[in-house]
C-alpha positions as CSV (number, residue, x, y, z in Angstrom):
1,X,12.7,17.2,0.5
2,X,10.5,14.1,-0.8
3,X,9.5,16.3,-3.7
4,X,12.6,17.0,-5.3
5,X,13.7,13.3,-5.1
6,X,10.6,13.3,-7.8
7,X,11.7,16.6,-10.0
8,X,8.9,18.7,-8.6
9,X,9.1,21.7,-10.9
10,X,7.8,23.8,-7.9
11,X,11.5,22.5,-6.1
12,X,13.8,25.0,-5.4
13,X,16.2,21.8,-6.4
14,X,16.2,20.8,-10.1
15,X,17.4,17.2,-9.9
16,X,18.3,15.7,-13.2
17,X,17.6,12.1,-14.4
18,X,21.3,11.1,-13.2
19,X,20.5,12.8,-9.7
20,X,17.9,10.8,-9.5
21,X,19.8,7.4,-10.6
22,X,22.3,8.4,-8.2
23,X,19.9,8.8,-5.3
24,X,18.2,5.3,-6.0
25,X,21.6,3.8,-6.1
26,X,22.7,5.2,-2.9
27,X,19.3,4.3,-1.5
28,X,19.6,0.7,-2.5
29,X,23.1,0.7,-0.8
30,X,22.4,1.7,2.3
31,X,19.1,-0.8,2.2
32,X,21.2,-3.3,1.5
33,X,23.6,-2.6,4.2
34,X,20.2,-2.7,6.4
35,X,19.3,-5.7,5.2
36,X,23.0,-7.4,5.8
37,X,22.5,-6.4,9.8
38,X,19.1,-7.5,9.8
39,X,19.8,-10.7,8.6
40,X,22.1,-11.3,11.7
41,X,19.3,-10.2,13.8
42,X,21.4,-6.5,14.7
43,X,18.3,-4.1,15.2
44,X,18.9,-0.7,13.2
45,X,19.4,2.6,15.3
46,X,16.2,4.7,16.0
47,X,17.5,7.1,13.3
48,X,17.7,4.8,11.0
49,X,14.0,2.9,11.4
50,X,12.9,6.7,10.9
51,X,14.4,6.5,7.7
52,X,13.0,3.2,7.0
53,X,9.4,3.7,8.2
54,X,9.5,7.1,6.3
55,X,10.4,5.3,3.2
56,X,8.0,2.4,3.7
57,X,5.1,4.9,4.0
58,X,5.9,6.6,0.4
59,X,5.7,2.8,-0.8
60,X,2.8,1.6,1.0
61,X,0.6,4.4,0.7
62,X,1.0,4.3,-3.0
63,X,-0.8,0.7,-3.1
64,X,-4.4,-0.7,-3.0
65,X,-6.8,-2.1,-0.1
66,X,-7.4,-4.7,-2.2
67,X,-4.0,-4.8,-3.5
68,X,-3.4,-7.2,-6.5
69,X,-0.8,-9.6,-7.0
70,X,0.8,-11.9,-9.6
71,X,1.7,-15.9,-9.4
72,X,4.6,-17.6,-8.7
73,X,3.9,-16.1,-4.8
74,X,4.5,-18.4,-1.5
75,X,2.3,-17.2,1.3
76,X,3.0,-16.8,4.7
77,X,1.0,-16.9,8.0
78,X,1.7,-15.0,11.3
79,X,5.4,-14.7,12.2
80,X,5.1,-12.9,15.7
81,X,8.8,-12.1,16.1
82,X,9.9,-15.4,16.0
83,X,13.3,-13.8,14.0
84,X,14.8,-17.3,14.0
85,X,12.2,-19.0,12.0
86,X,11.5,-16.3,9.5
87,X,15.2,-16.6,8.4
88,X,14.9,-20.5,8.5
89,X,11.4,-20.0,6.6
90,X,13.9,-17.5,3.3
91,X,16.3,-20.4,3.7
92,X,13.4,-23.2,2.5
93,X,11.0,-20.8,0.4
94,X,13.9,-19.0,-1.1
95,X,15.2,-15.8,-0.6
96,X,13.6,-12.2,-2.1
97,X,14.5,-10.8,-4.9
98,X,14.4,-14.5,-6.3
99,X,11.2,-15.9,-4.4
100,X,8.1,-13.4,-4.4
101,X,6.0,-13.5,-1.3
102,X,2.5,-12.5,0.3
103,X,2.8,-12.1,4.2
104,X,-0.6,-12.0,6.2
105,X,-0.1,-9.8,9.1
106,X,1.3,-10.3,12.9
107,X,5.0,-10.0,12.2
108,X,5.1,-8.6,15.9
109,X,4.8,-9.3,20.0
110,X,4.6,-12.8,21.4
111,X,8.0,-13.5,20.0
112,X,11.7,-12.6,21.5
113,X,12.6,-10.7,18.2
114,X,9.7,-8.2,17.4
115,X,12.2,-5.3,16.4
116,X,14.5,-7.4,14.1
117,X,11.2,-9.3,12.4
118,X,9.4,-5.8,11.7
119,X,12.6,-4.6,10.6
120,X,13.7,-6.7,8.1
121,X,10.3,-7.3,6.6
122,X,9.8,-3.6,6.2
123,X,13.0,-3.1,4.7
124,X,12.3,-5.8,2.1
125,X,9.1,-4.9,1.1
126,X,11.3,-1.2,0.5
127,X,14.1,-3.0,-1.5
128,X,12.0,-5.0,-3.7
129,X,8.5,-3.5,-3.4
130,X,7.2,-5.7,-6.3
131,X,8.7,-9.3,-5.1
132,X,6.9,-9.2,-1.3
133,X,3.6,-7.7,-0.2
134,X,2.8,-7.5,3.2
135,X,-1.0,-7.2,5.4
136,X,-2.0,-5.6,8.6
137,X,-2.5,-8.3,11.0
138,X,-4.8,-7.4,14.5
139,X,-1.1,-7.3,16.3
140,X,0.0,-4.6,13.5
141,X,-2.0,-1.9,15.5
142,X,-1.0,0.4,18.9
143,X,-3.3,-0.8,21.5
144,X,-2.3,-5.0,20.5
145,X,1.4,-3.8,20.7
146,X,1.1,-2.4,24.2
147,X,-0.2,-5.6,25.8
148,X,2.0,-8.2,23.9
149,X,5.3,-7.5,23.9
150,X,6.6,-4.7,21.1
151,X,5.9,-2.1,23.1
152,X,7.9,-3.1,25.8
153,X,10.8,-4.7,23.7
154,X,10.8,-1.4,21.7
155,X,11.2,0.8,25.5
156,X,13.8,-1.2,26.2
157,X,16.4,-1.8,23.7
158,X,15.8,2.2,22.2
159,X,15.0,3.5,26.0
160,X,12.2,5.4,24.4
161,X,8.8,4.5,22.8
162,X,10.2,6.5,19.6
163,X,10.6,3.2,17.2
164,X,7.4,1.6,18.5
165,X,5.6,5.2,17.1
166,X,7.7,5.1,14.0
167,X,6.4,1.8,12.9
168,X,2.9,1.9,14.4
169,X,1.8,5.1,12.5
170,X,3.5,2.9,9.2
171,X,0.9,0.0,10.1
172,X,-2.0,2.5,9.4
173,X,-0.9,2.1,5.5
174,X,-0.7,-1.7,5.4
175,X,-3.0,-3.0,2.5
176,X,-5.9,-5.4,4.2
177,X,-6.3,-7.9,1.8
178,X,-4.1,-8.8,-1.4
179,X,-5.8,-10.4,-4.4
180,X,-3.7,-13.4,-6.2
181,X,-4.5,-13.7,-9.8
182,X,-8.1,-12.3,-9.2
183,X,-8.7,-15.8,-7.8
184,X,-7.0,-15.9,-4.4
185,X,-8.3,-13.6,-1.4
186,X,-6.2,-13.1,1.1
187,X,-6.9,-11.4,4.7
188,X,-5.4,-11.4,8.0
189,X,-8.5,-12.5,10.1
190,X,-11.4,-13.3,7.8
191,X,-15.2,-12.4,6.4
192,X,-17.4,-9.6,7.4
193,X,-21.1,-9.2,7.6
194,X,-20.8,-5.7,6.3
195,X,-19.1,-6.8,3.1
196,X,-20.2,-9.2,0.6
197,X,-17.9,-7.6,-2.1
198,X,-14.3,-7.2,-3.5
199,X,-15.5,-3.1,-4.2
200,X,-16.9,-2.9,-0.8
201,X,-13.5,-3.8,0.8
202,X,-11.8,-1.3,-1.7
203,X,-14.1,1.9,-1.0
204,X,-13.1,1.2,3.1
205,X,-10.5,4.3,4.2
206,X,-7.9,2.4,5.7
207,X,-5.5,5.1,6.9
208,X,-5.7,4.8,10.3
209,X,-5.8,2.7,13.7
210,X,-7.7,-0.5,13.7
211,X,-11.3,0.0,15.0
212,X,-12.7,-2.1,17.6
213,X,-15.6,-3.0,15.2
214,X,-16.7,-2.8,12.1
215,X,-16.0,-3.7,8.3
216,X,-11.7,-3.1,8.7
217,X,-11.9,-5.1,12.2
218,X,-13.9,-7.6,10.9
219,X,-11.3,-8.5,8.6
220,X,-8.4,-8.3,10.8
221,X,-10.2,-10.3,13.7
222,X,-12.8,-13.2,12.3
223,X,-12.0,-16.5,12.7
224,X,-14.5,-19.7,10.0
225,X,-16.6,-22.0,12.6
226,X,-17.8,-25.1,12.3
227,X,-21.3,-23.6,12.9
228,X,-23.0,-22.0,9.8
229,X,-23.9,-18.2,9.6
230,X,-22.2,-15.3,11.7
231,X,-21.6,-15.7,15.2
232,X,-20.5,-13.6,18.1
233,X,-16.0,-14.0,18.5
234,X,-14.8,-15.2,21.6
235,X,-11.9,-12.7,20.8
236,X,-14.2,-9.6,21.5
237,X,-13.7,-8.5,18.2
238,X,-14.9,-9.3,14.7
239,X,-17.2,-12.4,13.9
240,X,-16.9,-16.1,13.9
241,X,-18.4,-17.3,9.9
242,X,-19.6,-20.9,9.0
243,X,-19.1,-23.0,5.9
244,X,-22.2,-21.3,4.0
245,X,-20.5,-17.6,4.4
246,X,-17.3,-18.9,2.8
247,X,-18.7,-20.4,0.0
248,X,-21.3,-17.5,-0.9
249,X,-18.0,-14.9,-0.5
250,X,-16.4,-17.1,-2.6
251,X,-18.8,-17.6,-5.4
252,X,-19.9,-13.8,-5.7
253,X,-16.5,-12.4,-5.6
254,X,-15.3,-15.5,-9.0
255,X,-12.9,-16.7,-5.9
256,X,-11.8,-20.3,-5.7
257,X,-9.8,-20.1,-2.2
258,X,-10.0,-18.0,0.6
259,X,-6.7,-17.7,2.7
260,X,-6.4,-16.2,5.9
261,X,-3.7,-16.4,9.3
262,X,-4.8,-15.5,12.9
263,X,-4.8,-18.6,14.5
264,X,-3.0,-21.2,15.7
265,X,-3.1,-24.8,13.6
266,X,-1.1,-27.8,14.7
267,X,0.2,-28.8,11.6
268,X,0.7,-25.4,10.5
269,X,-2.2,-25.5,7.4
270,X,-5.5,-26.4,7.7
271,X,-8.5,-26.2,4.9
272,X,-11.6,-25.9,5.8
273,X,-15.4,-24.7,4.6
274,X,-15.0,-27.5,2.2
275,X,-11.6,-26.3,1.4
276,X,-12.7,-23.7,0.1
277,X,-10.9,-21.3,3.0
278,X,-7.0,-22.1,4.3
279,X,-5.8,-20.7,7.3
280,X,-1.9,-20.7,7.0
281,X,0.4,-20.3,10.2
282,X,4.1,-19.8,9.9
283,X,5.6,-19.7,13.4
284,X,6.5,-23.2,14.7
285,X,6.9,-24.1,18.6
286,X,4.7,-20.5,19.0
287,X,5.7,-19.1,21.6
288,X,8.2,-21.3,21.7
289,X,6.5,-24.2,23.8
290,X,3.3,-24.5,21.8
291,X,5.0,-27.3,19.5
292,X,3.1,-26.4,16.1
293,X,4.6,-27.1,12.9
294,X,4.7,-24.1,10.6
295,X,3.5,-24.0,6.9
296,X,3.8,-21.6,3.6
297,X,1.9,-22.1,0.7
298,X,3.7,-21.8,-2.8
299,X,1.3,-21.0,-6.0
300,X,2.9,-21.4,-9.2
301,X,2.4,-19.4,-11.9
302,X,0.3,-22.3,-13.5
303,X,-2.2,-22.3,-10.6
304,X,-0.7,-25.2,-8.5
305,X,-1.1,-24.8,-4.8
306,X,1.6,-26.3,-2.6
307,X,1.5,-26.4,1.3
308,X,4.9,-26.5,2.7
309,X,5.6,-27.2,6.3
310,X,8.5,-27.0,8.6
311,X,9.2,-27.2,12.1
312,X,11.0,-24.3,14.5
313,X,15.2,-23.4,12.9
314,X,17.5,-25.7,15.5
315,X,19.0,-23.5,17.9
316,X,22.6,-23.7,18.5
317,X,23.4,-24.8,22.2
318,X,24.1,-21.5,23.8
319,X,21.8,-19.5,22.0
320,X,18.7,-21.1,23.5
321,X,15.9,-18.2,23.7
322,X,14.9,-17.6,27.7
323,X,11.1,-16.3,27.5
324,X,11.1,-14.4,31.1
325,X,8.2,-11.8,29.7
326,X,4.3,-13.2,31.1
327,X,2.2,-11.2,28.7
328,X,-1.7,-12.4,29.1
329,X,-2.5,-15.4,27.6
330,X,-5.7,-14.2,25.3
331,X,-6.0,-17.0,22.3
332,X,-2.8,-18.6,21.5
């Protein structure tokens, strides 16, 4: 069992230090092999995303809701099973265990590749659970997944809605916010009326689906506004925040930036709030006709900020993705 992989003295299995050496070994190996397949977009079997969502639970329920993080870290916007790009973006940014990354949620539906994407992100953040921390996004959630696309792309490579349930009840232990050198916030969605503190956002219980409202939605589904104070979402779910929100969150919390995902930008990056808040988004050509440039940013471990951009990975002729799927349109 899980406890004797630990030397629980109440095991009926007394594992020695070398057992336990051995074990990690063999569970590196077989990660490894994962992440080989993975990175030729070949989707595990359902046994083996069991394994892999069972072990991505014992790491991810072992971290923080505010979950801090060291610099150098490049952070990344939504990815929405655009597989293609991801491994274009690793290819630019560098690859893990070299490059140490932040990802903000929405690593599923929309895309062609929602299996692969969650997949190999999951199995890196097991692999090398200090280089890469990852966020619930508002797609990262059961009722989201039903409507765009992993639900269905789940049913109908595994021909059973097994996989979809292994990963979905693993989303409930995704940190909501990471915290970069105490200076950095990052979120998926944005600010909350019922929060006006880094504690606040640490005492929240977030083991379980995303609500439709309240503190934990808020932050998965606000988007900044032009207009000051809090506002009612077009999305139906969390708030819409002006400049004034931003910069009081800021200065309370001893923040200098505020960087969020959620929503589609043009150019990939966009500051705004006085730059005091970036919204980052790392899937070019969304959807793959939306023509967006995609961006990370890089922070060194000097405290410089660096917006990358790049466009959609070129797609040999033959391999050209055909989108037949007409999931609503909601926002882009």
């Amino acid at each position: 069992g899980i406890n004797a992989e630990y030397g629980d003295p109440n095991s009926r299995y007394t594992y020695t230090p070398k057992d336990i050496h051995t074990n990690v070994v063999q569970m590196e190996a077989t990660l490894d092999n994962w992440l080989e397949r993975l990175l030729k977009c070949e989707a595990l079997t359902e046994d083996e995303v069991k394994k892999l969502t069972s072990k991505g639970r014992e790491v991810l329920q072992r971290e923080e809701t505010v979950q801090p993080v060291s610099s150098p870290v490049t952070l990344v916007g939504d990815i929405h099973g655009q597989w293609n790009d991801l491994v274009e973006m690793f290819a630019i940014a560098g690859h893990l265990p070299g490059t140490n990354y932040v990802f903000l949620g929405d690593y599923v539906d929309r895309g062609y590749y929602s299996i692969e994407t969650v997949s190999l992100i999951i199995c890196l953040k097991v692999r090398y659970p200090d280089r890469i921390h990852i966020l619930r996004g508002n797609h990262e959630s059961r009722g989201i997944t039903q409507v765009y696309g992993f639900y269905d792309q789940c049913l109908k490579y595994y021909g059973s809605p097994n996989v979809w349930k292994y990963f979905t009840d693993l989303f409930d232990y995704l940190p909501l916010t990471i915290l970069v050198d105490n200076k950095i916030f990052c979120v998926h969605g944005g600010l909350s009326p019922s929060i006006d503190t880094l504690d606040h956002v640490r005492s929240q219980d977030r083991y379980h689906e995303v609500p439709h409202e309240g503190p934990i939605c808020d932050l998965i589904w606000s988007d900044p506004d032009d207009r000051v104070g809090w506002g009612i979402s077009p999305r139906g779910a969390g708030y819409t925040f002006g400049e004034d929100i931003t910069a009081r969150w800021n200065l309370t919390n001893g923040l200098t930036l505020t960087v969020r995902a959620h929503q589609l930008v043009m150019e990939g990056y966009n500051f705004t709030h006085n730059s005091q808040l970036l919204t980052l988004f790392s899937a070019p050509n969304y959807c793959y006709r939306c023509g967006n440039q995609a961006a990370i940013m890089e922070i060194s471990d000097d405290f410089g900020m660096m917006v990358q951009q790049f466009d959609a990975a070129p797609r040999t002729k033959g391999t050209q993705i055909r989108v037949t799927r007409t999931t609503p349109e909601y926002f882009l």
